[in-house]
C-alpha positions in Angstrom: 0.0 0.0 0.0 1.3 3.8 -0.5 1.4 5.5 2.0 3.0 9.1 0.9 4.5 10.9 -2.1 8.2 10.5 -0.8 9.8 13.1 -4.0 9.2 14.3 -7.6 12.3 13.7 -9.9 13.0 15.7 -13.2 15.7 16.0 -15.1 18.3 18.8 -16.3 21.6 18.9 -18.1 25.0 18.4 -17.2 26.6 21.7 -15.3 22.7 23.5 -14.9 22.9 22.9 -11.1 24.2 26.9 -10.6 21.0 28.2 -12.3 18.7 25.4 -10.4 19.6 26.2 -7.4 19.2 30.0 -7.8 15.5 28.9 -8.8 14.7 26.8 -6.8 15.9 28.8 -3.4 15.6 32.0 -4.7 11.9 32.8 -6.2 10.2 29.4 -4.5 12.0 29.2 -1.5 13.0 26.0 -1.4 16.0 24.7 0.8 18.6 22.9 -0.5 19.3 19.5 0.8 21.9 17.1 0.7 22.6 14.7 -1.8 24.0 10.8 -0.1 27.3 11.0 -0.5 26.9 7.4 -3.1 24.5 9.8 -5.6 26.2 12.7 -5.3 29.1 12.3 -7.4 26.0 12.2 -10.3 25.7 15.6 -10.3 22.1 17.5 -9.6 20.5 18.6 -6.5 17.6 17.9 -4.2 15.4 20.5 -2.7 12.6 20.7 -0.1 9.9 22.5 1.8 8.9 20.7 4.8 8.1 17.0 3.6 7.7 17.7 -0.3 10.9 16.7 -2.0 11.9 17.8 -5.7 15.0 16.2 -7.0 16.9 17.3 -10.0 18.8 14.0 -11.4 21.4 15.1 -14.3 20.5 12.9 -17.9 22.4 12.5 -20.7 20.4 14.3 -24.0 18.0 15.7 -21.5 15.0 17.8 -23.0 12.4 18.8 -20.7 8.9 17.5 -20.7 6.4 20.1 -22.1 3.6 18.6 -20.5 4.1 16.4 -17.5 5.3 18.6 -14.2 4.6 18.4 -10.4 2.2 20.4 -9.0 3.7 22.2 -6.0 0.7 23.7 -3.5 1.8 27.6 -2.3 -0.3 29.3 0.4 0.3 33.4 -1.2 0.3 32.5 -5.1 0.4 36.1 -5.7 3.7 36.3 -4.3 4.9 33.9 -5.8 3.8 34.8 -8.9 5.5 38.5 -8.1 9.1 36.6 -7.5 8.9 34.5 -10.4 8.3 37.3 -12.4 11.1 39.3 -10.5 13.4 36.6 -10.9 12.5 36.8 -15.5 10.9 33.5 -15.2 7.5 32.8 -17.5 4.2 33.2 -15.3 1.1 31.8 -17.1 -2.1 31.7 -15.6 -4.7 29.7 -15.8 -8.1 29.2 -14.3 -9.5 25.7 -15.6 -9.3 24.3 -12.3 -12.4 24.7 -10.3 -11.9 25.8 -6.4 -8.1 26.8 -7.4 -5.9 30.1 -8.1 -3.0 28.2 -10.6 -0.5 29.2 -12.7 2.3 27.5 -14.9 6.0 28.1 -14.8 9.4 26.7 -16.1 12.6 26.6 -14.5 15.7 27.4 -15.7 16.4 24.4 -18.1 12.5 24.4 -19.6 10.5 22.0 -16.8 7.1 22.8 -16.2 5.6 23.5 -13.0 2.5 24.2 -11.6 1.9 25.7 -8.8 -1.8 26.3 -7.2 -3.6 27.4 -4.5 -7.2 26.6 -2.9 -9.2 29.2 -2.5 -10.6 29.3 0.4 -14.3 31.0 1.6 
């Protein structure tokens, strides 16, 4: 039986860690966590916020997924929204999901995100 989402994995290329992290700390706050010592020599990095895990694993030929991408949950969107655009990442709203604020994002090296928020009342 599952029991939890442990991490999300995607993928970058060879020597993009720089730029990731900058991303991923800077505009959504994520902290960066330690790699085992036995993956680590693989290059990438591993980030978190509390119990969600995103893990960037470097692959050979790597071109990022246009569709698939994690859905991260953020509790000020607009905010988010403000440092993505502050940091000259794409923000692209959308409002097809019922119940939700959501936009769409890509990192440095093209993956997709989502991030959304309920709204509430």
């Amino acid at each position: 039986m599952i029991t939890a989402l442990d991490h999300v994995q995607l993928a970058a290329p060879a020597g993009s860690e720089d730029a990731l992290r900058a991303f991923y700390t800077g505009p959504l706050r994520l902290t960066e966590i330690p790699k085992p010592a036995a993956l680590a020599a693989g290059g990438g990095c591993w980030f978190a916020a509390g119990a969600v895990q995103l893990h960037l694993g470097i692959e050979s030929g790597f071109r990022p997924a246009r569709k698939a991408h994690p859905g991260l949950r953020v509790d000020d969107i607009h905010d988010v929204a403000r440092r993505l655009t502050d940091h000259g990442a794409p923000v692209t709203w959308d409002d097809r999901l019922p119940g939700h604020l959501r936009l769409f994002t890509e990192d440095p090296v093209g993956n997709r995100l989502e991030l959304l928020q309920p709204v509430t009342g």
